[in-house]
Residue, then its C-alpha position, 0 to 999 in steps of 0.5 A: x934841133x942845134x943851132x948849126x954853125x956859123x952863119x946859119x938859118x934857124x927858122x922859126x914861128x911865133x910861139x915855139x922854141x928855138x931848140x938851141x938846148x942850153x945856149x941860154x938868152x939870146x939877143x935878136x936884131x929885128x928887121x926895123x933894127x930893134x933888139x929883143x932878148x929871148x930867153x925860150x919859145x919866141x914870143x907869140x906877138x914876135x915880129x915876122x920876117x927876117x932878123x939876126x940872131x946872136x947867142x952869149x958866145x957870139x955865134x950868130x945866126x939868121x933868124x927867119x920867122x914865119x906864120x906858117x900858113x900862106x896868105x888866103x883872101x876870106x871866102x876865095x872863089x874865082x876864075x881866069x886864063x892860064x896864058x902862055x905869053x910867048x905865044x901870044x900875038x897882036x898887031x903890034x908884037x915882033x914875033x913873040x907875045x910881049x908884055x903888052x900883049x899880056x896887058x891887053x889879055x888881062x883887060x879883056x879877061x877883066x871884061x868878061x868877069x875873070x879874076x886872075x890869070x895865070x902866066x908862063x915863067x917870064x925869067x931871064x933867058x939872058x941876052x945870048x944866042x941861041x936863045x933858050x926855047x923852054x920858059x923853064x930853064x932861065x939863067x936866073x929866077x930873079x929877073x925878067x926876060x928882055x925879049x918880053x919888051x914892047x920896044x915902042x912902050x920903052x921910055x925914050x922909043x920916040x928918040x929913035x925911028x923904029x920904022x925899020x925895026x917894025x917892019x922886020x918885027x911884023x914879017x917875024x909875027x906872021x910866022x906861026x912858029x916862033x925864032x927866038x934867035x931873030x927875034x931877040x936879035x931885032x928887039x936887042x937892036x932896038x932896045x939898044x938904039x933906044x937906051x944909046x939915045x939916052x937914059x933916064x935918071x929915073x932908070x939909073x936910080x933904080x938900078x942903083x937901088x937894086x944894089x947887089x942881086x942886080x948888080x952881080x946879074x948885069x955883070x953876067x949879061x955882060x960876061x957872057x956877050x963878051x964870052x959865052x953864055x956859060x960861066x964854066x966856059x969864061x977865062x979863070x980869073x971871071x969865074x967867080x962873082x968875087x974875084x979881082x978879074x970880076x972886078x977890072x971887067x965891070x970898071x972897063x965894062x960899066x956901061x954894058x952892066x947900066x944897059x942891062x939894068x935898064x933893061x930891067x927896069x924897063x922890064x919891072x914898069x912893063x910888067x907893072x902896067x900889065x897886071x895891074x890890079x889884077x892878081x897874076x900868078x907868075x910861074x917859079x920853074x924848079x930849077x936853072x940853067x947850069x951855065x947862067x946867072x943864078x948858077x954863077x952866083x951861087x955856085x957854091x950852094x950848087x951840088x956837083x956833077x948832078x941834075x935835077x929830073x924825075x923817075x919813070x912813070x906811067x906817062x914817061x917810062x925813061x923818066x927825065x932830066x930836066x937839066x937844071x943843078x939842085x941846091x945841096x940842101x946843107x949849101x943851102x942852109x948855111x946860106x942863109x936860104x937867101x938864094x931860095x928867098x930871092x927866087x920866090x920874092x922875085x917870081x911873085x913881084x907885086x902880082x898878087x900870087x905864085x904858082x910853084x913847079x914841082x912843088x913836091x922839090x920842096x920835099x924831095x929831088x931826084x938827083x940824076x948822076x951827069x951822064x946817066x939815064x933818069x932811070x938811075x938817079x935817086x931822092x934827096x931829102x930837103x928841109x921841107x919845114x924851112x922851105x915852106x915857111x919861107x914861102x908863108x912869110x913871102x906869102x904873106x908880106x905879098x899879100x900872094x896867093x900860093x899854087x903847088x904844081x903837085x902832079x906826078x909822083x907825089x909821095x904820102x903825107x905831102x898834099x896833106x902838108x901843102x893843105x895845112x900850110x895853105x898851098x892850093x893843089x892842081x887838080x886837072x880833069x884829064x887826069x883825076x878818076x872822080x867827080x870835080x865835085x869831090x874835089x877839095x876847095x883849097x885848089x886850083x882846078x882846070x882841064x888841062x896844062x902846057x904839057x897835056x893836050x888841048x880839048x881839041x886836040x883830045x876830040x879831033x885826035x890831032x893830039x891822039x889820048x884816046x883815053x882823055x876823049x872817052x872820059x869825057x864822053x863818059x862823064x858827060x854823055x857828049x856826042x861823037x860827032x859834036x864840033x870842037x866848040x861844044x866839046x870845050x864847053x861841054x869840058x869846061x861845064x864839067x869843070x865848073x862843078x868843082x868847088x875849088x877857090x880857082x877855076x882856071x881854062x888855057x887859052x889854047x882851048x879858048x881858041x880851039x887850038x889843037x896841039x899843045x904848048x909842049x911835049x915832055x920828054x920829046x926833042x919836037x922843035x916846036x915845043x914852046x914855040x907855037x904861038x896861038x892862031x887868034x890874034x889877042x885883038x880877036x879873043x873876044x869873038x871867039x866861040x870857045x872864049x865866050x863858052x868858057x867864060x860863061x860856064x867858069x863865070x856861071x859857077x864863080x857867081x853861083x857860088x858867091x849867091x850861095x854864100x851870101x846870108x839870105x837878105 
């Protein structure tokens, strides 16, 4: 290849040439601050990670080096509970799953032999109303959604008497729908009582420490209550992250942006003690929301006048317009790729792992014109070389495990790819023909996700896809009149034949709940909002809980006996 111009991104392995032709020795600034010639191919011992390249002339370019593959623990095999955290609900939630109530899910998993759990974006839907129902479209996929705070478990809630708080939160938590608007309305409340009580110098040390990112997204939070959510609404002069209007803002508005941060501080210790050794991968949607933190941020890596969708297909003949702008992919490039990194660094955090959405937007995007149907839209090709090694070195430097979410349209040759670089493939039982047992370990596998139906919903016909229901008929034999819980078993024994290193059941199916998290493609306000009609004090009395953790749990421990060396 030629080095672009500029400030550009080269991005490389170990061992291979950098492809800048006749440009001669080469001087690079590693990471630790050393400096190394390079005159070829990069040496095969060269330093992972992100450094800075300078040519004879003067042209300097960032330098990423990658091992290419994504991080593997030796011999992988486990199972575990895809949560949908908003969903969850406890004696102490205000109306919507909290990260407390992800904790205790990730300890009654760990006592019934679970290894990971698999959570629904946690991304900022950023501190306006209406609040955002669908986890997958955030104003930023670099920091965390408020409304997931315990208030009571914030540092400095013993200051403040939350009793009338609780109160309203407890008559919100009986609803079995969630209102995102009140809710975030009585936690922001709170959480304000609590942080006008006082601040930590713990909090304000590491907002500090954030440096820019946190600084530029506090600076939104605060715009945007003062103006609106959507940055292409706001005054001229605040338009851009740059511009001297930002500027005067944040020195009259300095304390908002100290709020916002501790927030997120807040949020970052939260989250902490609710994976804690546990690995969790957390979801990275595929795109953000046009008017919101990220997008504002990076405006200028964004293309004009597009979103981001998919085509018609067998299981949604319009197609869809997912409503987030792509990344131009030259933009994006010239960027440095910082906005992708950031995304993909921030989403794994210290959890041990990463489930990408669309994965197959690493390769290619469809592009729908604003205005248009999905129908007419097209593909756009990205550097799916570039973008996957990106993933390799965070993989790695996370010690994280990847998930490629690779269901739809997936053109040839890309699970191939994803293989090769060590990416684990979706395989789910409603949709592939064969027998889990010819399914490839480097997967994760399961029944069913967020946008299909439960099991029971599939056996009562609450959620009618008669063609799931006879499936599993077929495969197993199962009798028409069985009960919900032995078809969720009978389900899930099918699954546990799989030889994927992840096995993984939704708590929907757990529970026995008959309707799933969200329809694509429909306008049901119900959509994301459902919340699970067991409390998470009483998973561990559930039937179908104790079936699924029996028959995943029975071919996790079969599996590991297999491989052990005879004694």
């Amino acid at each position: 290849m030629t080095a672009p111009a500029g400030r550009a991104s080269l991005v490389s392995r170990p061992g291979r040439d950098l492809g800048l032709g006749s440009v001669g020795p080469v001087e690079v600034e590693c990471e630790d601050g050393t400096v190394r010639q390079v005159d070829g191919p990069l040496p095969d011992d060269f330093p992972l990670g992100y450094h800075r390249l300078r040519t004879l002339d003067g042209i300097e370019h960032r330098l990423i080096v990658s091992p290419g593959r994504c991080w593997l623990p030796d011999e992988l095999r486990e199972w575990g509970w895809a949560v949908q955290v908003y969903a969850l609900r406890s004696a102490g939630s205000w109306g919507i799953g909290d990260l407390a109530d992800l904790r205790a899910v990730r300890e009654w998993a760990q006592s019934v032999g679970a290894g990971f759990l698999l959570a629904s974006p946690l991304h900022s839907a950023g501190s306006t109303l209406p609040q955002e129902d669908s986890p997958y479209l955030p104003v930023s996929r670099r920091f965390l959604n408020p409304i997931y705070l315990r208030v009571d478990e914030v540092p400095g809630a013993e200051r403040v008497d939350l009793a009338p708080y609780e109160a309203r939160g407890r008559a919100l938590d009986a609803a079995d729908d969630i209102d995102r608007d009140a809710v975030w309305q009585l936690k922001r409340a709170a959480l304000r009582a609590v942080f006008d009580a006082g601040i930590s110098e713990n909090a304000e040390r590491w907002r500090l420490g954030r440096g820019e990112a946190l600084h530029g997204f506090t600076t939104w939070c605060a715009v945007a209550e003062a103006y609106g959510p959507d940055w292409r609404d706001w005054p001229d002069d605040l338009q851009r992250p740059d511009s001297a209007g930002v500027v005067r803002f944040v020195a009259k508005h300095a304390h908002e942006l100290r709020f916002h941060g501790w927030l997120q501080w807040a949020l970052d210790a939260q989250l902490r003690r609710a994976t804690g050794e546990m690995t969790v991968l957390q979801d990275l949607p595929v795109g953000v929301d046009a008017g919101g933190a990220d997008a504002w941020a990076w405006q200028d890596v964004l293309a004009d006048s597009v979103l981001i969708g998919a085509p018609p297909d067998a299981f949604n003949a319009a197609g869809q317009n997912w409503g987030s702008p792509p990344w131009e992919p030259s933009r994006l490039q010239q960027a440095g790729y910082e906005p992708f990194v950031q995304s993909v660094r921030a989403t794994i955090g210290e959890s041990g792992g990463i489930r990408i959405d669309h994965v197959m937007g690493l390769f290619r995007l469809w592009w729908v014109p604003d205005g248009e149907p999905p129908a007419n839209g097209a593909y756009v090709r990205y550097p799916s070389d570039d973008l996957l090694d990106i993933v390799a070195l965070e993989s790695h430097r996370a010690r994280a495990i990847v998930v490629g979410e690779d269901l739809g349209t997936v053109e040839a040759g890309v699970r191939a790819e994803l293989a090769d670089r060590q990416v684990l493939s979706y395989k789910l039982l409603w949709f592939e023909d064969t027998d889990p047992e010819t399914w490839p370990e480097l997967s994760l596998a399961a029944v069913t996700t967020h946008d299909l139906p439960t099991v029971a919903g599939v056996w009562t016909r609450a959620d009618p896809v008669d063609e799931f229901r006879d499936r599993l008929i077929a495969d197993t034999g199962l009798d028409h009149a069985a009960s919900v819980e032995e078809a969720v078993r009978t389900a899930h024994g099918l699954l546990a034949r799989a030889p994927s290193m992840l096995l993984s059941a939704t708590l929907e199916d757990a529970v026995g709940a008959p309707l799933r998290p969200n329809v694509p493609g429909t306008t049901d306000p119900a959509n994301w909002c459902r919340r699970l009609p067991v409390a998470v004090e009483d998973l561990p009395k559930q039937p179908g809980a104790l079936a699924i953790a029996s028959e995943l749990g029975a071919a996790v421990r079969n599996e590991v006996r297999r491989r052990r060396p005879a004694q």
